[in-house]
C-alpha positions as CSV (number, residue, x, y, z in Angstrom):
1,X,0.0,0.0,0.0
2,X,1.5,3.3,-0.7
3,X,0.3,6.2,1.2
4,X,0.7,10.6,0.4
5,X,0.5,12.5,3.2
6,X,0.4,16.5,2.4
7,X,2.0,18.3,5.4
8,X,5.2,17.8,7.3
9,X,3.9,19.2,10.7
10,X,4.0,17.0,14.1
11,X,0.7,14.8,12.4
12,X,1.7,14.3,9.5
13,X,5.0,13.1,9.7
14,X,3.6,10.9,13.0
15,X,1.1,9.7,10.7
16,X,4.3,8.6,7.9
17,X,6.0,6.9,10.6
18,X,2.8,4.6,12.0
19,X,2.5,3.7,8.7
20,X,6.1,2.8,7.8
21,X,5.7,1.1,10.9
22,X,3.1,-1.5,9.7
23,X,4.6,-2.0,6.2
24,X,3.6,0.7,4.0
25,X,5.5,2.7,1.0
26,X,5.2,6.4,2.3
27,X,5.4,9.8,1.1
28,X,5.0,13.0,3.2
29,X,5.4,16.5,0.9
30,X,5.9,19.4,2.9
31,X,5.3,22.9,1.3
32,X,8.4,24.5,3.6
33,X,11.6,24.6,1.7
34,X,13.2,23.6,4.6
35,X,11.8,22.0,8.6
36,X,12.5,25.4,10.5
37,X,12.3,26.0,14.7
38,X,9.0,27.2,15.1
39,X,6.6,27.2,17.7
40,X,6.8,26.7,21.4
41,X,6.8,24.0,23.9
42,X,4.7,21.3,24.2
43,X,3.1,18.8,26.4
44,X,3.1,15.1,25.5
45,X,1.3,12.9,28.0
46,X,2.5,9.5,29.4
47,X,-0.2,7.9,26.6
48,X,1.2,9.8,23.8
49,X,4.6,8.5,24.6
50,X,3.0,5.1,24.7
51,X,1.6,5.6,21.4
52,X,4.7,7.0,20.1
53,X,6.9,3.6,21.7
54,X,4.4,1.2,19.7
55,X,5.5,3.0,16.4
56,X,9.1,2.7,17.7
57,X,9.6,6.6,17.8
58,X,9.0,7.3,21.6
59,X,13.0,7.0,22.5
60,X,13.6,9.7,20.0
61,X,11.7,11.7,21.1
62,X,11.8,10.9,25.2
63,X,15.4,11.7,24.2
64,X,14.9,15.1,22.4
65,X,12.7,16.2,25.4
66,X,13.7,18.7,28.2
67,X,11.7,18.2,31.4
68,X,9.7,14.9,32.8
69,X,6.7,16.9,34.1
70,X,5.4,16.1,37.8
71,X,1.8,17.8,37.1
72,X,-0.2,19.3,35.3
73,X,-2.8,21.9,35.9
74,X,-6.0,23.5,33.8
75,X,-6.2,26.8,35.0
76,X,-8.9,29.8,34.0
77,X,-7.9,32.9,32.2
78,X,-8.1,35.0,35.4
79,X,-5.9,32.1,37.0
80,X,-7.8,30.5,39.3
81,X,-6.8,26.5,39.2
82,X,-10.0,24.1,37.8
83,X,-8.1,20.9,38.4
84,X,-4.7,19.5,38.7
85,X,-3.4,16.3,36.7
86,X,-0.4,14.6,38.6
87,X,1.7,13.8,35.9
88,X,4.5,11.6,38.2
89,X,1.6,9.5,39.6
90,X,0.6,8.4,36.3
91,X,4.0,7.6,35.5
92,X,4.7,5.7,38.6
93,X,1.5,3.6,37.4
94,X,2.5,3.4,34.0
95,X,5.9,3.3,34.0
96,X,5.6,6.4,30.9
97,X,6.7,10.0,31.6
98,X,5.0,13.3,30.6
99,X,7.2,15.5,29.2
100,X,7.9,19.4,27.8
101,X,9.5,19.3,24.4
102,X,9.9,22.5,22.2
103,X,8.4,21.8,19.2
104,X,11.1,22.0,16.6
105,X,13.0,19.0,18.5
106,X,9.7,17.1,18.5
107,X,9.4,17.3,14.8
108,X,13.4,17.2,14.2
109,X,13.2,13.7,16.9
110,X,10.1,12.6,14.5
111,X,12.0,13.7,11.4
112,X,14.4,11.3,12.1
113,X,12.5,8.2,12.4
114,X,10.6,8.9,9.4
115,X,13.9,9.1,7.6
116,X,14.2,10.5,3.7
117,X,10.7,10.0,3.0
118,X,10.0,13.7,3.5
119,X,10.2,16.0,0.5
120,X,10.7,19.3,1.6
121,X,9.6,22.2,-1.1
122,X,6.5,20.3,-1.9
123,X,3.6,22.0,-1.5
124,X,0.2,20.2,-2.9
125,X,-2.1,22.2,-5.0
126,X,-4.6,19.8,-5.7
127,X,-6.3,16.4,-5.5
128,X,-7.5,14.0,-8.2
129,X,-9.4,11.3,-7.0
130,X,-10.6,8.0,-8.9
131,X,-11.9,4.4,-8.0
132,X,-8.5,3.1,-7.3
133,X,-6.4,5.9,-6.7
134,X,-5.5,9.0,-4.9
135,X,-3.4,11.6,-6.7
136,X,-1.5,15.1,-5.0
137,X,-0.2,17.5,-8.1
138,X,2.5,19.3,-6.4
139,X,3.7,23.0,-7.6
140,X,5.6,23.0,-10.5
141,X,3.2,19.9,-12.3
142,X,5.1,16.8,-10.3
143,X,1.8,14.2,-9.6
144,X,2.5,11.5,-6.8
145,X,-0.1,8.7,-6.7
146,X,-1.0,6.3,-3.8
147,X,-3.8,4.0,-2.3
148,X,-4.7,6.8,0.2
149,X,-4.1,10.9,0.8
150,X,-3.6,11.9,4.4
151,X,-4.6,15.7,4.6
152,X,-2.2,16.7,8.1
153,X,-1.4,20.0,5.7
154,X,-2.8,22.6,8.7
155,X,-4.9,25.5,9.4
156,X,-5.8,26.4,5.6
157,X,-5.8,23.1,4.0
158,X,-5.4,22.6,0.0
159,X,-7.1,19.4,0.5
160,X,-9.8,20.6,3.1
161,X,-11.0,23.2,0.4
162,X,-10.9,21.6,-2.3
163,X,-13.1,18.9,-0.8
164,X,-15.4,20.6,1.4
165,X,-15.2,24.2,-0.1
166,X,-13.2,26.9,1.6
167,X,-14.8,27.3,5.3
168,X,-12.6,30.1,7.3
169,X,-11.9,29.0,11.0
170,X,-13.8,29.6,13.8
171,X,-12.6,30.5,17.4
172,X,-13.6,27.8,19.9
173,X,-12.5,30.2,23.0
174,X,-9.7,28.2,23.7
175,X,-6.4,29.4,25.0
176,X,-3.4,27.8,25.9
């Protein structure tokens, strides 16, 4: 089975590697001439870690990470603490640490267990779909074909719009 996945972010590339994992031919384009350090830090829970182990990338990235977390804590915006998580019980039940990685050494840690099936400078302008195949046409007329498209291409999505018409986001209220 060969599997396109248009978007070399933290899902998509994750979604390369689980598939590598259980046997199939993958391709992830990425639009970015280059993976660059962007972003801030983030969380990964114990069962994300665990997740990330079956796939065989959670040393990588235990290893790229900065700080084991003891809790966790969901606060309002005026500060006022709704609940705490405690981060080292879990992982003295599970045996699985939470931890604070930057984001660029989550997707460089990731990068590297994919390996060379990322093609940087590739950004997908559209979709052609038939009975029996999926195809990406890439800037500059390239075409790569597969059994299945994985759309992990963010925010304002090539594939998003051209199947489901262009729908601008909407603010949930959410701040983290």
């Amino acid at each position: 089975m060969k599997a396109i996945i248009v978007g070399g972010g933290i899902g998509g590339i994750t979604a390369g590697i689980a598939l590598k994992y259980i046997g199939w031919d993958v391709t992830v384009f990425e639009q970015a001439d280059k993976l660059r350090e962007v972003g801030a830090g983030i969380t990964i829970w114990s069962n994300a870690i665990k997740a990330l182990n079956k796939i065989e990338a959670g040393d990588a990235v235990l290893a790229a990470g900065s700080i084991s977390l003891e809790r966790g804590e969901v606060r309002t915006r005026r500060n006022s603490l709704l609940a705490t998580v405690p981060a080292d019980e879990i992982k003295r039940r599970t045996g699985t640490p939470t931890i604070a990685i930057h984001r660029a050494n989550l997707i460089d840690a990731l990068h590297q267990c994919l390996g060379s099936d990322l093609q940087t400078g590739s950004r997908c302008t559209s979709i052609r779909q038939t009975r029996h195949e999926v195809t990406a046409v890439l800037a500059g007329g390239h075409e790569e074909s597969g059994d299945v498209l994985i759309a992990a291409d963010g925010i304002r999505s090539v594939v998003r719009e051209q199947l489901h018409g262009q729908q601008d986001p909407r603010y949930a209220g959410y701040i983290v």
